[in-house]
C-alpha positions as CSV (number, residue, x, y, z in Angstrom):
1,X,-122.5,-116.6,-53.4
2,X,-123.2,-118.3,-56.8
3,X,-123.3,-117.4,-60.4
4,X,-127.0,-117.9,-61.1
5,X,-127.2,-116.4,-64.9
6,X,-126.5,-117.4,-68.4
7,X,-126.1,-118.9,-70.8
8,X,-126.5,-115.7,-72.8
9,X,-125.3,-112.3,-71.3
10,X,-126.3,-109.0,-73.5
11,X,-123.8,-106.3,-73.4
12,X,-125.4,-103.1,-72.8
13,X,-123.9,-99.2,-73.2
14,X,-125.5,-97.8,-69.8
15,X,-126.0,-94.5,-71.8
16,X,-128.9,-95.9,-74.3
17,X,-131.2,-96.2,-71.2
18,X,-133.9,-96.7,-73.7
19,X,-132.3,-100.2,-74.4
20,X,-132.2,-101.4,-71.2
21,X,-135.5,-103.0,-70.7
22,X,-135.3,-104.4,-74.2
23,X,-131.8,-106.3,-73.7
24,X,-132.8,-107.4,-70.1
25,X,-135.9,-109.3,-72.1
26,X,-133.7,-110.3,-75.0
27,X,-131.0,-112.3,-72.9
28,X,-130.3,-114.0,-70.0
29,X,-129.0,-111.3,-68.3
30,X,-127.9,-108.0,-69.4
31,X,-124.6,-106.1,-68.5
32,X,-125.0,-102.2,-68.1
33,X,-121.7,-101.3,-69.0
34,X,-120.4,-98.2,-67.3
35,X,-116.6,-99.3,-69.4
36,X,-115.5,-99.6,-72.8
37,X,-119.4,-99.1,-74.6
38,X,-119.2,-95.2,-73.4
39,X,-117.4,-92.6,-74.1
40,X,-115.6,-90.4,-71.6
41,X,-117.9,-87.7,-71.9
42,X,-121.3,-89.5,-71.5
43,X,-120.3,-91.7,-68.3
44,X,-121.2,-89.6,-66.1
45,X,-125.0,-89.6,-67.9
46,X,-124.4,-93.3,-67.7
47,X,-124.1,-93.3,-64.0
48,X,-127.0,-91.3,-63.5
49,X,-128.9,-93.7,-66.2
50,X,-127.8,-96.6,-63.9
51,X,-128.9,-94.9,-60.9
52,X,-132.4,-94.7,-62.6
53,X,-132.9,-97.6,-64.5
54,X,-136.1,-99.3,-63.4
55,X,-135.2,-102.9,-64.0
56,X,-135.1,-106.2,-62.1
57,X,-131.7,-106.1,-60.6
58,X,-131.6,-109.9,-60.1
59,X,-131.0,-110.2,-64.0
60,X,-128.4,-107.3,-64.4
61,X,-124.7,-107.2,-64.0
62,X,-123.0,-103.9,-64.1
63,X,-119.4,-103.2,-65.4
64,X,-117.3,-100.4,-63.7
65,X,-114.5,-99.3,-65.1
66,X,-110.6,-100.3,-63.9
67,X,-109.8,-100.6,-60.4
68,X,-107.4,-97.2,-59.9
69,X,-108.5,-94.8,-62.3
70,X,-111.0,-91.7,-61.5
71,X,-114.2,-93.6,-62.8
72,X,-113.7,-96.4,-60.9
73,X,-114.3,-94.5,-57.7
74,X,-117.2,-92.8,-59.3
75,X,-119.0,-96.1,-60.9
76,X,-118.5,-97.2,-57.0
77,X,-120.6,-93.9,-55.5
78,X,-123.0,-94.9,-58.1
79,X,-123.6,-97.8,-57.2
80,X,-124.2,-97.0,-54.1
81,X,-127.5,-95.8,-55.3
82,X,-129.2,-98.7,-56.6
83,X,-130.1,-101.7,-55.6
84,X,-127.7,-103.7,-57.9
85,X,-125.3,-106.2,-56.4
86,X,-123.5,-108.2,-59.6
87,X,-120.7,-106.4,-60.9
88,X,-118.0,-106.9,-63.7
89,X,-114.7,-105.0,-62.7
90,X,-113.2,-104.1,-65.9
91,X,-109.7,-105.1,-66.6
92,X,-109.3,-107.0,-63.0
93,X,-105.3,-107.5,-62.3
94,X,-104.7,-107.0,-58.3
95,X,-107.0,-108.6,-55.9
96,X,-106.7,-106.4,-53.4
97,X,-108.6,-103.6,-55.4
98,X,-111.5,-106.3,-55.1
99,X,-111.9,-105.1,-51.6
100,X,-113.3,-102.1,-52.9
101,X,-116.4,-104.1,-52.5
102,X,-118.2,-105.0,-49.2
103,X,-120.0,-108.4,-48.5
104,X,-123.2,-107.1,-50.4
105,X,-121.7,-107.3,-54.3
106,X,-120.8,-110.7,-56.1
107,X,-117.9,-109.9,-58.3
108,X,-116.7,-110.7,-61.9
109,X,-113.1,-110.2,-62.6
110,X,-112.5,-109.5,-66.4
111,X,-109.1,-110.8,-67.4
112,X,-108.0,-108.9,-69.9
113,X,-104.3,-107.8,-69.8
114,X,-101.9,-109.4,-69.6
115,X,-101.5,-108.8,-65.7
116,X,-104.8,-109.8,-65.3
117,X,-104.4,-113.5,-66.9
118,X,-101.7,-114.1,-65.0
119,X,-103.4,-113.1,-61.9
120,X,-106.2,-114.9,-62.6
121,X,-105.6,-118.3,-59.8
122,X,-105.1,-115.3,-57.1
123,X,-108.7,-113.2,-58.4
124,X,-110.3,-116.4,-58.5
125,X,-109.6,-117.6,-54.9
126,X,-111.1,-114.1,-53.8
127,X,-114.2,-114.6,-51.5
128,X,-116.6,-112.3,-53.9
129,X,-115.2,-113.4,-57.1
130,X,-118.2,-115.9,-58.6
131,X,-117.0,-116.1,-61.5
132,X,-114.2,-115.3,-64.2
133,X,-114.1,-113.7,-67.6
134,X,-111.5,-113.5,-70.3
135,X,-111.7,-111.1,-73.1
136,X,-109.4,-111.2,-76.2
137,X,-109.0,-107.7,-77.8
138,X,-107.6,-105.8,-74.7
139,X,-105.6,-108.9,-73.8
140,X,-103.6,-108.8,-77.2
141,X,-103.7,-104.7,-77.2
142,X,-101.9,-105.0,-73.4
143,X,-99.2,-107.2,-75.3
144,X,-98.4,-104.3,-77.9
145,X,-100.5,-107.0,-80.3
146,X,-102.6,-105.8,-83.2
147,X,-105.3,-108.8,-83.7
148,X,-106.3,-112.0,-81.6
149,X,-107.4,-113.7,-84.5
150,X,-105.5,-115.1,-87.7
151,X,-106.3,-114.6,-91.3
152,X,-109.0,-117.6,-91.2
153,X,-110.7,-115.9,-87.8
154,X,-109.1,-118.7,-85.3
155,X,-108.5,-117.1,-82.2
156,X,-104.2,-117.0,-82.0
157,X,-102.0,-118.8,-79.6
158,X,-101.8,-116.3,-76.9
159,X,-105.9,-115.6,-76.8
160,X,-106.4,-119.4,-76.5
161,X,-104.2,-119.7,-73.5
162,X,-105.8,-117.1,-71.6
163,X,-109.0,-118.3,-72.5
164,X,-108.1,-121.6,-71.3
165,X,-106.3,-120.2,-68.3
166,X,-109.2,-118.2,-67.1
167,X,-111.1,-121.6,-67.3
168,X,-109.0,-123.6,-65.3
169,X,-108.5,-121.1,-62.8
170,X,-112.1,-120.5,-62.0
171,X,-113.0,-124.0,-62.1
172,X,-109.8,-125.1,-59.6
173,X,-111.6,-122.5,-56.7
174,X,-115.1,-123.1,-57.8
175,X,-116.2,-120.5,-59.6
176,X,-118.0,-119.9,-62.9
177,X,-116.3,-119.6,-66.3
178,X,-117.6,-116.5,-68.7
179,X,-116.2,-116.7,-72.9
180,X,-115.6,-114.1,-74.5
181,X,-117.8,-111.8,-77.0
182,X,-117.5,-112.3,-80.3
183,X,-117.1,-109.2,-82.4
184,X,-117.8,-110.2,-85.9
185,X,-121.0,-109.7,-86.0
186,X,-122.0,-111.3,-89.4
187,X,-120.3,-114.1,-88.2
188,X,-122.8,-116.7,-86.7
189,X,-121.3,-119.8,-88.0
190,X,-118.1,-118.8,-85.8
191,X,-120.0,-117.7,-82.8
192,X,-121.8,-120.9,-82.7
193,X,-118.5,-122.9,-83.2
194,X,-117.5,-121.2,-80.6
195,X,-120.1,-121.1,-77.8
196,X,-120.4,-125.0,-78.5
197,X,-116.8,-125.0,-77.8
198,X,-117.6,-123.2,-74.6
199,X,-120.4,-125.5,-73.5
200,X,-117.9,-128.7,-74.4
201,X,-115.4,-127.7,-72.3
202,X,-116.7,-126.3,-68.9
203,X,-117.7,-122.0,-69.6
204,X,-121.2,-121.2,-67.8
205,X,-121.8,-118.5,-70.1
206,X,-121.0,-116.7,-73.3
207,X,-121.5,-112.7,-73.4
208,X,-122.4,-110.9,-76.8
209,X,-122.9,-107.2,-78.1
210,X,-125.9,-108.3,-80.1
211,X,-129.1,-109.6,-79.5
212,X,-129.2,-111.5,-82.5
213,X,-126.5,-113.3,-80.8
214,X,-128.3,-114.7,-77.7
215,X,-130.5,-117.2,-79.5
216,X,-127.1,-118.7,-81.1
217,X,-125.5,-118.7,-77.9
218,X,-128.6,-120.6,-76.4
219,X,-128.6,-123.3,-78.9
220,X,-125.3,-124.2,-78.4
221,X,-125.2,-124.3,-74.8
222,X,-128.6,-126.5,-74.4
223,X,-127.6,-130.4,-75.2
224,X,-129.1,-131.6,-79.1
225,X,-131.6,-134.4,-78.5
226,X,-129.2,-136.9,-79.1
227,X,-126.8,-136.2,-76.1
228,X,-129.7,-135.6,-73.9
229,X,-131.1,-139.2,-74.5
230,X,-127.2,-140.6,-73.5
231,X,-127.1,-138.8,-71.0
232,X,-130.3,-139.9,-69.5
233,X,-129.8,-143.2,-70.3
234,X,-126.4,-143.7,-69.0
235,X,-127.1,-142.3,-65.3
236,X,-129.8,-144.7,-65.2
237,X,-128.1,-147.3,-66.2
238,X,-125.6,-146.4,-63.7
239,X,-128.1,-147.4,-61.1
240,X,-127.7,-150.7,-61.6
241,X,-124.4,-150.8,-61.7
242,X,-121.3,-150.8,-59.7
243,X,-118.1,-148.8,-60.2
244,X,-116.9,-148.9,-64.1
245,X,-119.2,-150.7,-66.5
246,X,-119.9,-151.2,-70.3
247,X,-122.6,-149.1,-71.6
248,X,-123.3,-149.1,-75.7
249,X,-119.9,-149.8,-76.4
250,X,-118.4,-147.7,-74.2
251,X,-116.8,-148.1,-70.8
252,X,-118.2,-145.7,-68.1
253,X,-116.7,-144.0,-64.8
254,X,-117.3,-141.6,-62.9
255,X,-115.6,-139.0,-65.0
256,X,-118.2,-140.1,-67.8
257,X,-121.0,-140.3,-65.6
258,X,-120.3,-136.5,-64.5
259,X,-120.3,-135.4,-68.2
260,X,-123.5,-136.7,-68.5
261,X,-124.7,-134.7,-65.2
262,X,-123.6,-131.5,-66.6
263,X,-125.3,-132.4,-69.9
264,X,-128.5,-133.0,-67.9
265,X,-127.5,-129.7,-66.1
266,X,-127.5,-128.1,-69.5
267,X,-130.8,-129.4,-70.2
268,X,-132.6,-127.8,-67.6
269,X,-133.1,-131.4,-66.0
């Protein structure tokens, strides 16, 4: 199994079923959430939405609620009903609720409390888990917190160490890397800061809320023209070398030389 999606991942309430089609050909993928997007009384017309949605399930990652409450179990008999095999778990903190799932379903653990951040190495080394995600609000909320940003919109202390925790755990087993959505909405500036950030240092992927968000989100992941030229013209410069060498001014290894295989990854080359 293998994360295959991204860079941009559409959030999408599974009771708007009219919005389905729409996100799926807005984004990269879209996430039919059964969680946090609906309200208690309308997931059970959610479920019955996801049953019926007529779209490509290869593109579409559902998100069930907590492992251990009463929808859970439900958003499970759903899914038993449709033919898609991705799924989010909402606020992911014991592994062994993972094997809820049989061999069919690819898994994404959201780590979003407190117990879920520090779980994260143990979801991660879970043989349906592709990949992680982190998500701020619920984090801080879990901690009695009342904001994961500061004054000037930087994400606080404790949000980037489980953003940076989720990271290095899914990359030590493996698996993808998922940042978080960001929830100012008028804030593109940030969210490209941000998803450039998240390119930089090693995420997959970036979800949103928004579809004006996916196009900034797939900027920033693609390489500018600049780094794409390096990159190409280091690795083949590599080919004529052995082991470190000098390369405009800089010295090259093999760390180096796998920076510019991801940037080329990136690139689509």
């Amino acid at each position: 199994m293998a994360f295959e999606f991204g860079p941009a991942l559409l959030f999408c309430p599974a009771d708007r079923p009219e919005r389905f089609a729409k996100a799926l050909g807005r984004a990269d993928a879209v996430i039919l959430d059964l969680e946090d997007a609906v309200a208690p009384a309308d997931k059970e017309t959610a479920r019955r939405n996801l049953v019926e949605a007529a779209v490509p399930a290869e593109r579409v990652i559902v998100r069930v609620n907590a492992p251990g409450t009463s929808d859970f179990a439900s958003d499970l008999a759903a899914l038993a009903e449709t033919d898609f095999r991705t799924v989010m778990v909402a606020k992911a903190e014991d592994p062994a609720a993972l094997d809820a799932f049989d061999e069919r379903f690819s898994l994404i653990t959201l780590c979003e409390t407190a117990r879920g951040v520090a779980a994260a190495d143990r979801l991660a080394a879970h043989d349906r888990v592709v990949a992680l995600m982190w998500g701020a609000e619920d984090l801080v909320a879990s901690l009695g917190g009342t904001s994961s940003r500061d004054p000037g919109g930087r994400y606080r202390d404790v949000a980037r160490y489980a953003r940076a925790r989720v990271l290095v755990e899914a990359g030590a087993h493996g698996k993808a890397a998922i940042d978080a959505v960001h929830i100012d909405l008028d804030d593109a500036d940030g969210l490209a800061r941000e998803a450039v950030d998240a390119a930089a240092s090693g995420f997959l992927a970036t979800a949103c809320i928004h579809p004006n968000q996916v196009p900034v989100i797939r900027k920033a992941y693609r390489p500018d023209a600049a780094t794409e030229s390096w990159a190409r013209a280091v690795l083949a410069a590599a080919d004529g070398e052995r082991g470190v060498f000098r390369f405009r001014g800089q010295m090259v290894d093999e760390p180096v030389l796998r920076h510019a295989r991801s940037v080329m990854a990136r690139a689509g080359s």
